[in-house]
mmCIF file as Biopython writes it, N, C-alpha, C and O atoms, coordinates in Angstrom:
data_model
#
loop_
_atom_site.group_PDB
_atom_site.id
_atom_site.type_symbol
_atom_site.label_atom_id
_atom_site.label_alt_id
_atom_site.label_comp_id
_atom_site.label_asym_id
_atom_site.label_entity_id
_atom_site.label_seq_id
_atom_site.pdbx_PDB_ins_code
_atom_site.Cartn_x
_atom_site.Cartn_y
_atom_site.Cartn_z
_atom_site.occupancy
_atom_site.B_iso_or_equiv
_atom_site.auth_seq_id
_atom_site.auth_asym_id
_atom_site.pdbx_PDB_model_num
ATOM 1   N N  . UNK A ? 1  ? 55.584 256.621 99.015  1.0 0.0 1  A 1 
ATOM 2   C CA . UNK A ? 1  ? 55.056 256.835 100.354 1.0 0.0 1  A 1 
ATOM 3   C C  . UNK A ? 1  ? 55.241 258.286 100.779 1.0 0.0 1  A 1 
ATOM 4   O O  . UNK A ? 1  ? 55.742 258.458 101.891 1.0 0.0 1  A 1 
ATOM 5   N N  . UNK A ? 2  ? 54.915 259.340 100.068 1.0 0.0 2  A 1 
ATOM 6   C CA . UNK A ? 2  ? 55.610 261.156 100.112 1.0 0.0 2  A 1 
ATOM 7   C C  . UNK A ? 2  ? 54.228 261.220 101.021 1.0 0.0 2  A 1 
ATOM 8   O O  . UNK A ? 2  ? 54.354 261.833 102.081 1.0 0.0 2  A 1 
ATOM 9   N N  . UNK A ? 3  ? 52.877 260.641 100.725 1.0 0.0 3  A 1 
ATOM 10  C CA . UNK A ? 3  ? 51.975 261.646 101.260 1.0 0.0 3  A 1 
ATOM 11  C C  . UNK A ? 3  ? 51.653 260.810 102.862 1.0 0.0 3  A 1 
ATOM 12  O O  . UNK A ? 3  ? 50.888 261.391 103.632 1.0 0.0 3  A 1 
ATOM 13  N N  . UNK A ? 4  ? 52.293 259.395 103.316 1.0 0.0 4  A 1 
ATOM 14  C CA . UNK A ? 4  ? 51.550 258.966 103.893 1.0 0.0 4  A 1 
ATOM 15  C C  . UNK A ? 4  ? 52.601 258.702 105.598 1.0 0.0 4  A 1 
ATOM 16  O O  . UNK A ? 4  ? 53.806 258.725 105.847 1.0 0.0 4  A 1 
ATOM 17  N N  . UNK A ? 5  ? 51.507 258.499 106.325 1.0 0.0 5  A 1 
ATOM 18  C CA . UNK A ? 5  ? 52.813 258.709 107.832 1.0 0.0 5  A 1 
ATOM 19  C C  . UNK A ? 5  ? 53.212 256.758 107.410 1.0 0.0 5  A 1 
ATOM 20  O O  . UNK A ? 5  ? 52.473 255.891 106.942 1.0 0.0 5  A 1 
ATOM 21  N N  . UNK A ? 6  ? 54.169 256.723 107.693 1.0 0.0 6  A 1 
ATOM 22  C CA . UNK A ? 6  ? 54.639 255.507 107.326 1.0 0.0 6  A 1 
ATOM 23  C C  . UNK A ? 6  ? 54.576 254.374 108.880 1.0 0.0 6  A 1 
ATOM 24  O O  . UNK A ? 6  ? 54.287 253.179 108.829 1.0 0.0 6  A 1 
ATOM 25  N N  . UNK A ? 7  ? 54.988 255.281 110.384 1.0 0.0 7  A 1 
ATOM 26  C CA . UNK A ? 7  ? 54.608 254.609 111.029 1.0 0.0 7  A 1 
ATOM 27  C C  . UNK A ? 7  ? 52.786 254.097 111.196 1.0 0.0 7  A 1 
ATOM 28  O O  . UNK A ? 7  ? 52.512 253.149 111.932 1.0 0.0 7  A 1 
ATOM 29  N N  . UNK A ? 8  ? 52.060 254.588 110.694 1.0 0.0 8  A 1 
ATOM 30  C CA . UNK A ? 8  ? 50.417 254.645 111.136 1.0 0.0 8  A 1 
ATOM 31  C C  . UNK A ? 8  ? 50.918 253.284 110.002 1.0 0.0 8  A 1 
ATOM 32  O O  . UNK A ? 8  ? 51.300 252.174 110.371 1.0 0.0 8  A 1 
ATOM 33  N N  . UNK A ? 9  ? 50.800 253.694 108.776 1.0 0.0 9  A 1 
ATOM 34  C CA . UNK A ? 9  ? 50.673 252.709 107.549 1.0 0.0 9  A 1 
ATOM 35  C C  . UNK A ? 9  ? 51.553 251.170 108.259 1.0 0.0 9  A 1 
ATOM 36  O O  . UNK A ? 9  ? 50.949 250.152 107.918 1.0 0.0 9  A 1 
ATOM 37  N N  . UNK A ? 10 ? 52.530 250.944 108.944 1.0 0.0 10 A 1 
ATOM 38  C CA . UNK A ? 10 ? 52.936 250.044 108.950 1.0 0.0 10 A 1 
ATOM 39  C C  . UNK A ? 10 ? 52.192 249.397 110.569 1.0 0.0 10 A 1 
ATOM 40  O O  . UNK A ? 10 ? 51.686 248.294 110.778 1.0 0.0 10 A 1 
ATOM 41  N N  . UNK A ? 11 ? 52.369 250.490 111.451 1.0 0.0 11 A 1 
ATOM 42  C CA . UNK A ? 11 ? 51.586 249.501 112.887 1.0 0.0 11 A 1 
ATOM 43  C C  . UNK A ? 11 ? 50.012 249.031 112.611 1.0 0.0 11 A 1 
ATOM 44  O O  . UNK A ? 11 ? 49.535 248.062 113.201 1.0 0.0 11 A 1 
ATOM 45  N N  . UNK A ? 12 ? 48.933 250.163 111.238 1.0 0.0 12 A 1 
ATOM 46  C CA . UNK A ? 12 ? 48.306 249.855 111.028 1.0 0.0 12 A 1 
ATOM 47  C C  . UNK A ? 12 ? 48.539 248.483 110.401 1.0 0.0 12 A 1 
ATOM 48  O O  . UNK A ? 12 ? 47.698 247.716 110.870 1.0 0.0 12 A 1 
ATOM 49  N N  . UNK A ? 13 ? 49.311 247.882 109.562 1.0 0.0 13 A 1 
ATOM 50  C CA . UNK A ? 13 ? 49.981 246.860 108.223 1.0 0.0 13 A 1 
ATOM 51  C C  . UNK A ? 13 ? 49.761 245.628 109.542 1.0 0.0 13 A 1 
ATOM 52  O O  . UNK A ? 13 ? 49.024 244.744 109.105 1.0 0.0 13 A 1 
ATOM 53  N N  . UNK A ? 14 ? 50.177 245.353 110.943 1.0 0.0 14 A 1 
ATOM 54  C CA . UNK A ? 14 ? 50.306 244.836 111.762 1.0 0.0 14 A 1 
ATOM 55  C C  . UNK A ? 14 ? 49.402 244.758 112.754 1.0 0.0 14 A 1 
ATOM 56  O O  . UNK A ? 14 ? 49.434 243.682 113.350 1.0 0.0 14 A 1 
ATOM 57  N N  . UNK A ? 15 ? 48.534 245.606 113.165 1.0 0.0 15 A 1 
ATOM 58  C CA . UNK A ? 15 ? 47.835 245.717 114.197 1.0 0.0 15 A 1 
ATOM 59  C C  . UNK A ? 15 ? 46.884 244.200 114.522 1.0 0.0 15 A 1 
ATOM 60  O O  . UNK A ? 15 ? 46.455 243.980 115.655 1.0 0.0 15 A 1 
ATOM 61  N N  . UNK A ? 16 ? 46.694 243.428 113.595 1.0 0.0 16 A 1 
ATOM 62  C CA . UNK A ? 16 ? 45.611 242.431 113.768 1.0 0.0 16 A 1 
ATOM 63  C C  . UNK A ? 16 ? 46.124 240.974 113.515 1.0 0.0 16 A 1 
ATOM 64  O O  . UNK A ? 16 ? 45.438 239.957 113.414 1.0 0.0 16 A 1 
ATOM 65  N N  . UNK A ? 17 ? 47.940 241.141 113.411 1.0 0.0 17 A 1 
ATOM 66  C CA . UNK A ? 17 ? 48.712 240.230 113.107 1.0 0.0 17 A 1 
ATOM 67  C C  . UNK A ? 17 ? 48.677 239.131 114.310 1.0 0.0 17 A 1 
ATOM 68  O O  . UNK A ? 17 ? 48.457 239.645 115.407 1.0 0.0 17 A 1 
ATOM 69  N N  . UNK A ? 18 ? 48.842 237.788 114.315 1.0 0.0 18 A 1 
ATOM 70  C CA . UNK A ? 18 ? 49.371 237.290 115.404 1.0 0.0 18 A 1 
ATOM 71  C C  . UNK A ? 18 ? 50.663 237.401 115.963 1.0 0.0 18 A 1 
ATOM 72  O O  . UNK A ? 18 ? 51.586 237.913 115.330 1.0 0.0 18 A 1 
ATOM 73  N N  . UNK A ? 19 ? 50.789 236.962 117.087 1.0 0.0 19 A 1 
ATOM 74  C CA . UNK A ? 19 ? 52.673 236.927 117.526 1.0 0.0 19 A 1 
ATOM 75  C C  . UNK A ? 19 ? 53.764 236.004 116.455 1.0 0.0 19 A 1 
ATOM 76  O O  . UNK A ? 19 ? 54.968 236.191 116.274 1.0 0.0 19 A 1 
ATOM 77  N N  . UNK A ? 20 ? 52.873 234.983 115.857 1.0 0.0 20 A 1 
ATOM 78  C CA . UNK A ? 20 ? 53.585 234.022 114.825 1.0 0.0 20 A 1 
ATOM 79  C C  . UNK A ? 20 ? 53.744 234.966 113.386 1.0 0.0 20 A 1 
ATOM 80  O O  . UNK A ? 20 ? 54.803 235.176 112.793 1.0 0.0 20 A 1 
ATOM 81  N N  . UNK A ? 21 ? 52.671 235.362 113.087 1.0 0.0 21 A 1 
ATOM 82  C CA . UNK A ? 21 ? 52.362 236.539 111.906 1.0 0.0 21 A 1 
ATOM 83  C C  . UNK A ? 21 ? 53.349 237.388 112.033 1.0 0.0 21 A 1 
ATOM 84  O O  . UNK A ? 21 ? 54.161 237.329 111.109 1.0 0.0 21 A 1 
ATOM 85  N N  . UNK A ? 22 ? 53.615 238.328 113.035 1.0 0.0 22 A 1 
ATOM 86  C CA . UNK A ? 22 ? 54.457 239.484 113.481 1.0 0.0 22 A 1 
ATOM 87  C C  . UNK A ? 22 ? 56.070 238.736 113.413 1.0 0.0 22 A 1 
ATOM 88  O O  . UNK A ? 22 ? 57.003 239.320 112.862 1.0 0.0 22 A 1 
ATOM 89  N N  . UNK A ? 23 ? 56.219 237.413 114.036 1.0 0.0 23 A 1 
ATOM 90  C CA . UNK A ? 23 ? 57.819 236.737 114.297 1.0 0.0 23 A 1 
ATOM 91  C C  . UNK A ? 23 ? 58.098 236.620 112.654 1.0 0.0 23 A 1 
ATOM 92  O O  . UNK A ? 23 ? 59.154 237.099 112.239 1.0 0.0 23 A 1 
ATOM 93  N N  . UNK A ? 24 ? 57.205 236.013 111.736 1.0 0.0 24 A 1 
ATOM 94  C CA . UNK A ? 24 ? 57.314 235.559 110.883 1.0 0.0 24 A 1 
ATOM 95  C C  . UNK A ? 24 ? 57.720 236.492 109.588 1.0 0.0 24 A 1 
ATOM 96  O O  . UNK A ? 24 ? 58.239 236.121 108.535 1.0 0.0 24 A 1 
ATOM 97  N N  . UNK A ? 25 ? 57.366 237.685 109.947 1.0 0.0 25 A 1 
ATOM 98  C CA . UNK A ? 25 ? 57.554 238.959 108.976 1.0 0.0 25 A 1 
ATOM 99  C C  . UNK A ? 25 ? 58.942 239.552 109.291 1.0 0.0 25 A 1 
ATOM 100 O O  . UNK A ? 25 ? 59.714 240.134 108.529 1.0 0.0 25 A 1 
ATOM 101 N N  . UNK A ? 26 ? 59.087 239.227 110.762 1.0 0.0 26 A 1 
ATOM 102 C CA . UNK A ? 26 ? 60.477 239.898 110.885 1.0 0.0 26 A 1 
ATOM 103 C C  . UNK A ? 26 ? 61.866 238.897 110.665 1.0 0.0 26 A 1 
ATOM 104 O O  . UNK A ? 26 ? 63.019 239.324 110.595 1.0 0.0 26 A 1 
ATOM 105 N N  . UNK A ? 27 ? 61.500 237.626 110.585 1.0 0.0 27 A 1 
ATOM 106 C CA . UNK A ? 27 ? 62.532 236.485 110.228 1.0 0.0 27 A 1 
ATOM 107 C C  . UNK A ? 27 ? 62.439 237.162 108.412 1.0 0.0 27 A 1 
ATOM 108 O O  . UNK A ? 27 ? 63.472 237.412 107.791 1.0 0.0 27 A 1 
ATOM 109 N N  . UNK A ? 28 ? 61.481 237.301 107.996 1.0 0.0 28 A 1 
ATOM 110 C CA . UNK A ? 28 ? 61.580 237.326 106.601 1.0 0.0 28 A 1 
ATOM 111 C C  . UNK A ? 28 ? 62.139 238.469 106.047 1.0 0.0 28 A 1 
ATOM 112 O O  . UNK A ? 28 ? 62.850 238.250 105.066 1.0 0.0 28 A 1 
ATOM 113 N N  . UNK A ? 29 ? 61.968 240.161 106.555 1.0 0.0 29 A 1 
ATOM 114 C CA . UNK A ? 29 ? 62.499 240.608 106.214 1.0 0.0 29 A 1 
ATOM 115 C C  . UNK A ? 29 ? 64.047 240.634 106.613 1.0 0.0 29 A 1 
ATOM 116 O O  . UNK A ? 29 ? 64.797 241.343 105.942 1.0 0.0 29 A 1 
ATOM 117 N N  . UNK A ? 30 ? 64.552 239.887 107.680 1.0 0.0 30 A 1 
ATOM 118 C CA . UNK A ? 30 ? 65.813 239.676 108.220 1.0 0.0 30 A 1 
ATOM 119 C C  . UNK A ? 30 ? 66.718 238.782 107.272 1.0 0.0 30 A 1 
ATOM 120 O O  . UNK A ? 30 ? 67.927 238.983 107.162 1.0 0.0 30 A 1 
ATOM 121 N N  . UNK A ? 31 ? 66.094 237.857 106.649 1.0 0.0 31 A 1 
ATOM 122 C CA . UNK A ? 31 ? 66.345 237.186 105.533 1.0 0.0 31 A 1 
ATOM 123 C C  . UNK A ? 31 ? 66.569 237.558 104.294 1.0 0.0 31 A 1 
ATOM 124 O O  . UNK A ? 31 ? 67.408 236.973 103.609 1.0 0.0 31 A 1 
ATOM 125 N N  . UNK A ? 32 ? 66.110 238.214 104.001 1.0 0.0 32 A 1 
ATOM 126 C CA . UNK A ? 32 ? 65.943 238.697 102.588 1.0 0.0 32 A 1 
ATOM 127 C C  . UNK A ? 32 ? 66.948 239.843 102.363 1.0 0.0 32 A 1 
ATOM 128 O O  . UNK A ? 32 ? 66.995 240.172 101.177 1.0 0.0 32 A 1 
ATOM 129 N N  . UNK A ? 33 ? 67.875 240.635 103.285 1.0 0.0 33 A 1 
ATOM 130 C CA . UNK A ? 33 ? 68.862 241.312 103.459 1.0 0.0 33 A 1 
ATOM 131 C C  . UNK A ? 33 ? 68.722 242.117 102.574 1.0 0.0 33 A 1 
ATOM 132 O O  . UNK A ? 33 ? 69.668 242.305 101.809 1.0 0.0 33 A 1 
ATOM 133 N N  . UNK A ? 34 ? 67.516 242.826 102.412 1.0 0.0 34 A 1 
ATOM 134 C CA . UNK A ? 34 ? 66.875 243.910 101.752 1.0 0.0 34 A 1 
ATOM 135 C C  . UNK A ? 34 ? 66.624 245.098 102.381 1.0 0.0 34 A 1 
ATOM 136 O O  . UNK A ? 34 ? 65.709 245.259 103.189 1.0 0.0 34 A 1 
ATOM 137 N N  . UNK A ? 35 ? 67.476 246.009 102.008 1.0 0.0 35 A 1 
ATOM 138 C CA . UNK A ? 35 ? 67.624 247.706 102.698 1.0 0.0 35 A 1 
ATOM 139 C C  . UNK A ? 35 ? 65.790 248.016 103.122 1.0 0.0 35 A 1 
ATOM 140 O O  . UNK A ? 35 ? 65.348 248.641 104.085 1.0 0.0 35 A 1 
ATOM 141 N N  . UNK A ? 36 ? 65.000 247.293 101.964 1.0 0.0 36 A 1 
ATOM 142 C CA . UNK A ? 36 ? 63.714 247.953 102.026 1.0 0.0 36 A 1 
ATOM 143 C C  . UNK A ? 36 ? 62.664 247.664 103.449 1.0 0.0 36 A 1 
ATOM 144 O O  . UNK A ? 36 ? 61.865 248.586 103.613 1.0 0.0 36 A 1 
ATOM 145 N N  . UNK A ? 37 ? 62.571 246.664 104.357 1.0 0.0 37 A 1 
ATOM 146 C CA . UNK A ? 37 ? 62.084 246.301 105.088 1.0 0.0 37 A 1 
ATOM 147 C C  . UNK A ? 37 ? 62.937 247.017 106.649 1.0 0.0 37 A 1 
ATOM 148 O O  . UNK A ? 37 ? 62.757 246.527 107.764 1.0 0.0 37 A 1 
ATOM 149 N N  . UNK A ? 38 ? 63.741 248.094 106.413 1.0 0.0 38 A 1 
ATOM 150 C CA . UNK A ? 38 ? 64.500 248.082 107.553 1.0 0.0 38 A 1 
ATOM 151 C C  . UNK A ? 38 ? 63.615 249.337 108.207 1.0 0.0 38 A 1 
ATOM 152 O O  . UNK A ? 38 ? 63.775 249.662 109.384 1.0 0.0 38 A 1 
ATOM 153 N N  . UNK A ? 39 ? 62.696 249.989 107.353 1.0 0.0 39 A 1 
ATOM 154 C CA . UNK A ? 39 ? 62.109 250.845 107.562 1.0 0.0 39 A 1 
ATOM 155 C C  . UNK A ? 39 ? 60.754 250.322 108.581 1.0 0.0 39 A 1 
ATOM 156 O O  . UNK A ? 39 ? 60.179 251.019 109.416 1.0 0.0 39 A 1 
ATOM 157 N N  . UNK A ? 40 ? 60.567 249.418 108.356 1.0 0.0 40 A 1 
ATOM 158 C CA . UNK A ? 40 ? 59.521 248.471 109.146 1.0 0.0 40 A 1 
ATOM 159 C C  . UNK A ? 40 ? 59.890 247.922 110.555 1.0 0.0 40 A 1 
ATOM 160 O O  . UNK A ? 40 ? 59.310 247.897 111.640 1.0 0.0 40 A 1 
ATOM 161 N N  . UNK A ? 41 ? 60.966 247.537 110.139 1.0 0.0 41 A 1 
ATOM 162 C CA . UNK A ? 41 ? 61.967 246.434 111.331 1.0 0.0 41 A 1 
ATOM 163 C C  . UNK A ? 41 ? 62.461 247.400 112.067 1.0 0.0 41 A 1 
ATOM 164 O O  . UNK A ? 41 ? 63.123 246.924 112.990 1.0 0.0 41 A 1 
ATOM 165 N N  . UNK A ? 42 ? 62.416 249.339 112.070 1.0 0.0 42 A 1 
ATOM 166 C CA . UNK A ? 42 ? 63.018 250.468 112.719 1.0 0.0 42 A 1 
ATOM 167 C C  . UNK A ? 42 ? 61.707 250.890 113.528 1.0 0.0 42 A 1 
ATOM 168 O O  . UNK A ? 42 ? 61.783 251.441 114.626 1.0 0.0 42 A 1 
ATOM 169 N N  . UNK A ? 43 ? 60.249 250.523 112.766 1.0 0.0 43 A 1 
ATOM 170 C CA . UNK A ? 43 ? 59.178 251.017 113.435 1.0 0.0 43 A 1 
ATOM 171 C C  . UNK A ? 43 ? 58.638 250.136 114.482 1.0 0.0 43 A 1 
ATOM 172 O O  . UNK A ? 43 ? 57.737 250.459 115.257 1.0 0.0 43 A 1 
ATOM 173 N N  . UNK A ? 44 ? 59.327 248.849 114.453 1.0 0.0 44 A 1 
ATOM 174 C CA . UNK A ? 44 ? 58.693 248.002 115.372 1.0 0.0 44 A 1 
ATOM 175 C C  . UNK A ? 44 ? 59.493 247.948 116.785 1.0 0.0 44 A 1 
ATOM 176 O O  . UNK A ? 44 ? 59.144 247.602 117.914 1.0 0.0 44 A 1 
ATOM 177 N N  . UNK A ? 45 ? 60.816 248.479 116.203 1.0 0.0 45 A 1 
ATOM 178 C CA . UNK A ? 45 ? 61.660 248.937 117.376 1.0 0.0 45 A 1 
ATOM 179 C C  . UNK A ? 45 ? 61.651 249.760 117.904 1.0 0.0 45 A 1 
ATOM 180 O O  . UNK A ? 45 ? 62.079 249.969 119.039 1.0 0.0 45 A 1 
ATOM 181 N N  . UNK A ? 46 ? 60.718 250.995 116.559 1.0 0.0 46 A 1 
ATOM 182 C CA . UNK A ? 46 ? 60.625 251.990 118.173 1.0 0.0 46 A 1 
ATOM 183 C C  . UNK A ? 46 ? 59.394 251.602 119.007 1.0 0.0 46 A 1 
ATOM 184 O O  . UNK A ? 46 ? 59.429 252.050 120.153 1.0 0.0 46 A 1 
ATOM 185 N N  . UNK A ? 47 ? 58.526 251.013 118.752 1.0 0.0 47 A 1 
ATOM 186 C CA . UNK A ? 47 ? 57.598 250.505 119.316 1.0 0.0 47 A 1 
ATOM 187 C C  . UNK A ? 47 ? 58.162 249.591 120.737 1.0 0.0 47 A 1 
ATOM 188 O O  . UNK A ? 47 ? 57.483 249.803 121.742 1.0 0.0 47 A 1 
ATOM 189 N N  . UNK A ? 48 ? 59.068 248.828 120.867 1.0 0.0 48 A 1 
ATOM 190 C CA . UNK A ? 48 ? 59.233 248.196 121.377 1.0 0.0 48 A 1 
ATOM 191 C C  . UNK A ? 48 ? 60.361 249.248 122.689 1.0 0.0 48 A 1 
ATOM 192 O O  . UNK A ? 48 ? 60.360 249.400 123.910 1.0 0.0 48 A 1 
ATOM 193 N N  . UNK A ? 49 ? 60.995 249.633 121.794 1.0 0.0 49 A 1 
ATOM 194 C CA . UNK A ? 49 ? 61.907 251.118 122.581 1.0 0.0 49 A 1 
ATOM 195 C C  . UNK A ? 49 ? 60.862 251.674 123.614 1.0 0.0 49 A 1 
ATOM 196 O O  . UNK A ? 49 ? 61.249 251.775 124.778 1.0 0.0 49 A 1 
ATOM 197 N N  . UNK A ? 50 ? 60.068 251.903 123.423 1.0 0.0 50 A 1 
ATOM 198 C CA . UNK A ? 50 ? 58.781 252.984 123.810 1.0 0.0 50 A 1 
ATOM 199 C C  . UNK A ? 50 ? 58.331 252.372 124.693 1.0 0.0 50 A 1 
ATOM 200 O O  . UNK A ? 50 ? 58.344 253.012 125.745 1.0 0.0 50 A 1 
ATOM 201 N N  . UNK A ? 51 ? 57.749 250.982 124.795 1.0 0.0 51 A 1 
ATOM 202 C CA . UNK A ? 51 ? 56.688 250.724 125.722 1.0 0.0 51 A 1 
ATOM 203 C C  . UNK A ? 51 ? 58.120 249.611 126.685 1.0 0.0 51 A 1 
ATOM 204 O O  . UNK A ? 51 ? 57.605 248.817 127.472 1.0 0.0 51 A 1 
ATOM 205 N N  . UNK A ? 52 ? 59.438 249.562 126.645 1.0 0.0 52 A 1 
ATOM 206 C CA . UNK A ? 52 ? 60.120 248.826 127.622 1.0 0.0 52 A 1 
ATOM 207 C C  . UNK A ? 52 ? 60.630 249.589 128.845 1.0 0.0 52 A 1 
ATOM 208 O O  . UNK A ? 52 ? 61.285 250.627 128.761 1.0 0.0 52 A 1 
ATOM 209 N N  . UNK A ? 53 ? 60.315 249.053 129.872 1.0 0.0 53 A 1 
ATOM 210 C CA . UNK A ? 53 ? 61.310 249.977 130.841 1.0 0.0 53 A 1 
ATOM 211 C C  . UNK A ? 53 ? 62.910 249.824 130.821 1.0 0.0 53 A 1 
ATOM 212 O O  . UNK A ? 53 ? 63.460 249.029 130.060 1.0 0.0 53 A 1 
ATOM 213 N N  . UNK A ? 54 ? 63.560 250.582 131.645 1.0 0.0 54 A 1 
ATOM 214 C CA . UNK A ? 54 ? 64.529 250.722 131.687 1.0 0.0 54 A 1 
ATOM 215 C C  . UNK A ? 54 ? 65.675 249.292 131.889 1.0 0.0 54 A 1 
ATOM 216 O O  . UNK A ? 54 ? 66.645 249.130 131.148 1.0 0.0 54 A 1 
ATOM 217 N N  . UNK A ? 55 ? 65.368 248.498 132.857 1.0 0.0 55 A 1 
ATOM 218 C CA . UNK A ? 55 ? 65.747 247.152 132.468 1.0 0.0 55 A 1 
ATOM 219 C C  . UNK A ? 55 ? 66.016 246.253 131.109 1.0 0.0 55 A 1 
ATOM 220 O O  . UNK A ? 55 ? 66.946 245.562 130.693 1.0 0.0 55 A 1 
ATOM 221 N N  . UNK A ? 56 ? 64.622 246.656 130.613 1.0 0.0 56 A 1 
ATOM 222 C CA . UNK A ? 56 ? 64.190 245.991 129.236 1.0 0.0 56 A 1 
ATOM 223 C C  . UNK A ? 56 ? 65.723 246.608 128.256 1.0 0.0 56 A 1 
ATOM 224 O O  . UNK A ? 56 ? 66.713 246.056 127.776 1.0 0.0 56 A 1 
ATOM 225 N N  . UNK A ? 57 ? 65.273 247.842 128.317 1.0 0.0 57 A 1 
ATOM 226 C CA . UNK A ? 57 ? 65.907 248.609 127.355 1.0 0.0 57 A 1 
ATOM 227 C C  . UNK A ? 57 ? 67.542 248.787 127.985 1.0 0.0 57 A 1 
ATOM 228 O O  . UNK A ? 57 ? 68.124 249.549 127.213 1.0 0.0 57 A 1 
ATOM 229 N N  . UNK A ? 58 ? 68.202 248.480 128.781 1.0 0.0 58 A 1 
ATOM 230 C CA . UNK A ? 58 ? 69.699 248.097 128.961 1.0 0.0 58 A 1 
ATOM 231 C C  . UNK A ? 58 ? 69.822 246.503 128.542 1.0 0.0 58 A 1 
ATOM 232 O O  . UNK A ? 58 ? 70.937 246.024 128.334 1.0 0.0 58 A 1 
ATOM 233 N N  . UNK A ? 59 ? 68.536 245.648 128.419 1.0 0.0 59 A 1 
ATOM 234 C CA . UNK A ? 59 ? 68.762 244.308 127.720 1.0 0.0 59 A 1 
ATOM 235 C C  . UNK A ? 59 ? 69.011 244.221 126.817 1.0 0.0 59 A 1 
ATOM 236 O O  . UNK A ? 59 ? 69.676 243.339 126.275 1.0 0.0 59 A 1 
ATOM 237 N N  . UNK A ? 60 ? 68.403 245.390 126.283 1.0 0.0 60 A 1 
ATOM 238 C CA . UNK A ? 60 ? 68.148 245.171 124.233 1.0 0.0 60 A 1 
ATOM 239 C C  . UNK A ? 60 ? 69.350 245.868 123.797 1.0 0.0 60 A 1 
ATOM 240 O O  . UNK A ? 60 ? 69.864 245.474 122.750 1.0 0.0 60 A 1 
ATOM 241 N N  . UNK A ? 61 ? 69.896 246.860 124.438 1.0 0.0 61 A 1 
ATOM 242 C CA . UNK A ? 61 ? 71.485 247.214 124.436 1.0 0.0 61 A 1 
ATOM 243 C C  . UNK A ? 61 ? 72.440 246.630 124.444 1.0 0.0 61 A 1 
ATOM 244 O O  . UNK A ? 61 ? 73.476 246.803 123.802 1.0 0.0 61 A 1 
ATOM 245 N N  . UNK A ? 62 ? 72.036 245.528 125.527 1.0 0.0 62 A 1 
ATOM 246 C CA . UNK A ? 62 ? 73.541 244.604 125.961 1.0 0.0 62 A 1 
ATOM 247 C C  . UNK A ? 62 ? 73.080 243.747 124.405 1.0 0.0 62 A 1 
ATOM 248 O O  . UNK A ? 62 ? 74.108 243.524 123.765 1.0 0.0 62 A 1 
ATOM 249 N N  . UNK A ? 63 ? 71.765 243.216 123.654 1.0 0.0 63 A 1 
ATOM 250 C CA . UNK A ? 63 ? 71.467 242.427 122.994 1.0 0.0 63 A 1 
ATOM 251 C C  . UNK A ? 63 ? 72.788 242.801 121.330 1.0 0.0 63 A 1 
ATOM 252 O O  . UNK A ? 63 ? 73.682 242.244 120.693 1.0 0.0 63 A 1 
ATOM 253 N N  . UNK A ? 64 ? 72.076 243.997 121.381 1.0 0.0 64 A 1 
ATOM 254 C CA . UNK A ? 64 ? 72.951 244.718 120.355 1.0 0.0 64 A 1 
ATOM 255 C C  . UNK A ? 64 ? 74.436 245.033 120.088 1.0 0.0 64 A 1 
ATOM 256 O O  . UNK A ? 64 ? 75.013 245.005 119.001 1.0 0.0 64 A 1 
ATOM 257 N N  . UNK A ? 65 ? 75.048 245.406 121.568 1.0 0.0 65 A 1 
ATOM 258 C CA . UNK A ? 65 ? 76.115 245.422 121.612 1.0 0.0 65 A 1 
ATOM 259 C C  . UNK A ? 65 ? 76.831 243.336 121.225 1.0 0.0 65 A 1 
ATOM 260 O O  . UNK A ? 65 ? 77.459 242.760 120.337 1.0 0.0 65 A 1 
ATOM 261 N N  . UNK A ? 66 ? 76.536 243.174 121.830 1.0 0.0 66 A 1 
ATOM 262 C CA . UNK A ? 66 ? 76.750 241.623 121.519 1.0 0.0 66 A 1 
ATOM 263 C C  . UNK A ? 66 ? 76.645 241.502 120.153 1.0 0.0 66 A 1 
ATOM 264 O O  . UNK A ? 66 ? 77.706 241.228 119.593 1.0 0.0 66 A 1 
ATOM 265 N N  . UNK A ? 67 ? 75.643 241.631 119.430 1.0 0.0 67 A 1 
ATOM 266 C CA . UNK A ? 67 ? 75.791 241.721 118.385 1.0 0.0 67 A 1 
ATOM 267 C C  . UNK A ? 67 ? 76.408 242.196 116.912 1.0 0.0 67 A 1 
ATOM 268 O O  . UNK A ? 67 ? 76.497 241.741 115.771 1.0 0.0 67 A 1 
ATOM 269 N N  . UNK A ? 68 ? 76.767 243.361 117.627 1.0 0.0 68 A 1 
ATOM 270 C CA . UNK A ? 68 ? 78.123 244.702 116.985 1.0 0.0 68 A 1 
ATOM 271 C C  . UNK A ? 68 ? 79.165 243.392 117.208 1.0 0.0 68 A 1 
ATOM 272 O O  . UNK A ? 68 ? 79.615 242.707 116.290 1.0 0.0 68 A 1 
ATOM 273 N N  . UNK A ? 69 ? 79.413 243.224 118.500 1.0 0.0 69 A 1 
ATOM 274 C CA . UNK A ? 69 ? 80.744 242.543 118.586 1.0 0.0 69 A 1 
ATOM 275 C C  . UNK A ? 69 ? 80.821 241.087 118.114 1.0 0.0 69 A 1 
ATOM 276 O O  . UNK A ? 69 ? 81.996 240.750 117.969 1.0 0.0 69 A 1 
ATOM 277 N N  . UNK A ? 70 ? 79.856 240.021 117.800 1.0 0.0 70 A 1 
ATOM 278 C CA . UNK A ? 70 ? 79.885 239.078 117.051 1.0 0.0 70 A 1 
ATOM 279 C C  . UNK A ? 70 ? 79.421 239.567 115.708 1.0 0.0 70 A 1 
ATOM 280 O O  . UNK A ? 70 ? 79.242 238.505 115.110 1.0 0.0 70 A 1 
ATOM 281 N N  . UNK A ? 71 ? 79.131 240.495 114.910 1.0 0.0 71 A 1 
ATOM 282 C CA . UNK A ? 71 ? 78.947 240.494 113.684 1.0 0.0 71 A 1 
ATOM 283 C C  . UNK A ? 71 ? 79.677 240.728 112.630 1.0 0.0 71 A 1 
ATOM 284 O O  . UNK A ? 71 ? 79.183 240.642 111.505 1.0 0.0 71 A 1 
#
């Protein structure tokens, strides 16, 4: 992947996915506890980073922190 933007290649990889399609890719690469999909599962977060407001995004903090501390 040297020559190609990797976010275009992957939101493109998704763009026409359903919400089940999209849940279903991220249970799988979450599963598969494969370094390689984290690059995907980082672009959908910044995606999600990006378009949340500030509420959103102290949720997904508290989500994480919770998660640091149960993991």
């Amino acid at each position: 992947m040297d020559n190609i933007d990797v976010r275009k290649y992957i939101i493109n990889n998704f763009k026409e996915d359903s919400l089940k399609d999209i849940e279903e890719s991220i249970d799988k690469s979450i599963e598969s506890r494969s370094e390689d999909p984290l690059i995907g599962l980082g672009v959908l977060f910044e995606l999600m980073w990006n378009s949340s407001d500030n509420e959103m995004k102290n949720s997904i903090l508290s989500n994480i922190k919770k998660g640091l501390t149960n993991g």
